[in-house]
C-alpha positions in Angstrom: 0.0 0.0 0.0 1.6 3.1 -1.1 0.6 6.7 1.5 -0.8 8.6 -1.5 -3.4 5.9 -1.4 -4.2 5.7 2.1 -5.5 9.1 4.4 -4.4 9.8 7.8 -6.2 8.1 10.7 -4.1 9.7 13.5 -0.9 8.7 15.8 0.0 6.4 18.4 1.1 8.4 21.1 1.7 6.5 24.1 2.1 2.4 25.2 -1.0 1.5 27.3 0.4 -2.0 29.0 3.4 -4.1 29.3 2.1 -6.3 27.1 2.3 -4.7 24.5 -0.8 -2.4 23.8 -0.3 1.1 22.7 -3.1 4.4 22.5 -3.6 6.0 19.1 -5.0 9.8 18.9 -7.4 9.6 16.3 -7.6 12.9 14.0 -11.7 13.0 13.7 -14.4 14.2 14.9 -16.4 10.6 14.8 -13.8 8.4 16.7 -16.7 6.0 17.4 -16.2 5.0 13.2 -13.3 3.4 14.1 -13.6 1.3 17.1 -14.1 -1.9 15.4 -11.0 -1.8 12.9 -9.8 -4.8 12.0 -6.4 -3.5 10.7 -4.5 -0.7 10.2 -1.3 0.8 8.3 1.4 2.0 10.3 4.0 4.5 9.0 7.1 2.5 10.1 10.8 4.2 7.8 8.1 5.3 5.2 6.7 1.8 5.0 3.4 1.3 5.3 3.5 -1.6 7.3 -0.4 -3.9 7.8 -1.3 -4.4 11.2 -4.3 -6.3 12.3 -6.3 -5.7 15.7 -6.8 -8.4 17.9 -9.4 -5.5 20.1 -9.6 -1.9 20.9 -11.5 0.2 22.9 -12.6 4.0 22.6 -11.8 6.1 25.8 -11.1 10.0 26.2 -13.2 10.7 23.2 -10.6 10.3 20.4 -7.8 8.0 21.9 -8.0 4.4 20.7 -6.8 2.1 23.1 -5.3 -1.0 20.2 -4.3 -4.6 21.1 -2.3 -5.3 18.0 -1.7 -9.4 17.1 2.1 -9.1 16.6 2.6 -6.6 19.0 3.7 -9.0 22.7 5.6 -6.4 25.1 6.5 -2.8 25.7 9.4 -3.1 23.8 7.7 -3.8 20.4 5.4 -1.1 21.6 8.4 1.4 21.9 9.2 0.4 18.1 5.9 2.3 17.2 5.8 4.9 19.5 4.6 8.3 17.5 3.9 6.4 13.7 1.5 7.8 11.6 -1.6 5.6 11.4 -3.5 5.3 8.1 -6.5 3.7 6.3 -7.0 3.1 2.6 -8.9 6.2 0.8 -11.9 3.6 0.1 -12.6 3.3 3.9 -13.5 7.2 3.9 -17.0 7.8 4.7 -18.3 9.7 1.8 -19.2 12.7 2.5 -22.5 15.1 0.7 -23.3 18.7 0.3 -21.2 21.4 1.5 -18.6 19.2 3.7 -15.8 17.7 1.8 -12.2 16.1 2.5 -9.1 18.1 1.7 -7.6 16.0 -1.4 -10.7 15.4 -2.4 -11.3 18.9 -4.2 -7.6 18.9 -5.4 -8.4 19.6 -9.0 -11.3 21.6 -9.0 -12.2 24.6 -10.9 -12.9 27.6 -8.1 -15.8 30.2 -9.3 -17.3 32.7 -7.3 -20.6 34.0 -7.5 -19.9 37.7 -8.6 -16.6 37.1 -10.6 -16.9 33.9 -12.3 -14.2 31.6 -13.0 -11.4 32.6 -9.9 -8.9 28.9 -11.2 -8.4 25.8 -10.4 -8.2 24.4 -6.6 -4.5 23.2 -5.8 -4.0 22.8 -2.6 -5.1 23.5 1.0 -2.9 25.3 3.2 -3.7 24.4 6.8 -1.0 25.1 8.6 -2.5 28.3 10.1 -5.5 28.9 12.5 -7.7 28.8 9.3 -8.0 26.9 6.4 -7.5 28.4 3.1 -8.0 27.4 -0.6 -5.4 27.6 -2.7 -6.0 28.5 -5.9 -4.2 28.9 -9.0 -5.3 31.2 -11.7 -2.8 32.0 -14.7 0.4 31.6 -12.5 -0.7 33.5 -9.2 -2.1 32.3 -6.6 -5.0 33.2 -4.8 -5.8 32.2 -1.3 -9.3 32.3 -0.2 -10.3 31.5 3.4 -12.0 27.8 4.0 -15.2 29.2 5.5 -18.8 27.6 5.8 -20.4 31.0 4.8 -18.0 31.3 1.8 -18.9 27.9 0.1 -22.0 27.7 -1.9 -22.0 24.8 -3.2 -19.6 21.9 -3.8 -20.5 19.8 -7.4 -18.8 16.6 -7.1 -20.0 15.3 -10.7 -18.9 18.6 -12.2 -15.8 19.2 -10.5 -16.4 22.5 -9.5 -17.0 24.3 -6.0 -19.1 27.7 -6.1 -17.8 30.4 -3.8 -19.7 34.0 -2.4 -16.1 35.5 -1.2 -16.2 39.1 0.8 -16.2 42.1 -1.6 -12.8 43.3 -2.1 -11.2 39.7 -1.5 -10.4 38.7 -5.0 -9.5 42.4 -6.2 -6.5 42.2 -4.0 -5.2 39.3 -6.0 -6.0 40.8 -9.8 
């Protein structure tokens, strides 16, 4: 399994037991989607390496406490201590109207509501406190912030997401 094909699920942050069980911090809001796994991949030396669960149990909202088959005692545990957890892309739950994942809408053309065609969506920069789109229109790139009231309308079949951006937004960038 290659990590272009796979999103991330979270990280294991801390060893639970001396026999071997370690707690993952899940990065979602629904934790409860992934209590009854029955494998992972773990980003061991940029391998993605299986790992199948042999139980797990929820606790603290998103930490996932995992009883891994080939993991026996706290020093096996140690060897994973802060991996990257992932799941393949097809294990997403798919998501409708205005909510969307991240690589998802790489690719799409950007309009706006009052300007038209802005350019085509590629990237997400969110690395800051908020979101932004980053969109690319003839070489420049315009970065629009990743806000419910600025999203119309995401089209999935067309390709396309429909933005109402603040007046004045989109002039600083032409």
């Amino acid at each position: 399994m290659r990590k272009e094909d796979c999103f991330y699920l979270g990280r294991i942050v801390r060893k639970y037991s001396f026999k071997g069980e370690v707690v993952l911090k899940l990065d979602t809001d629904e934790p409860e989607l992934y209590q009854e796994m029955e494998s992972v991949f773990v980003n061991i030396g940029n391998n993605m390496i299986p790992f199948f669960i042999k139980d797990s149990l929820l606790q603290k909202g998103n930490q996932l406490r995992v009883n891994f088959e080939t993991i026996q005692s706290e020093a096996d545990a140690d060897a994973l201590l802060k991996a990257g957890v992932y799941l393949p892309l097809s294990m997403l739950p798919k998501l409708t109207g205005k909510k969307f994942y991240f690589h998802e809408i790489i690719g799409f053309a950007a309009e706006d509501v009052a300007y038209g065609a802005i350019g085509t969506v590629t990237g997400v920069n969110d690395s800051s406190a908020q979101p932004l789109f980053e969109i690319e229109e003839e070489g420049m790139q315009i970065l629009v912030p990743m806000i419910d009231d600025f999203i119309v309308k995401i089209d999935r079949e067309q390709q396309k997401i429909l933005l109402k951006t603040p007046a004045g937004l989109l002039d600083m960038y032409r």
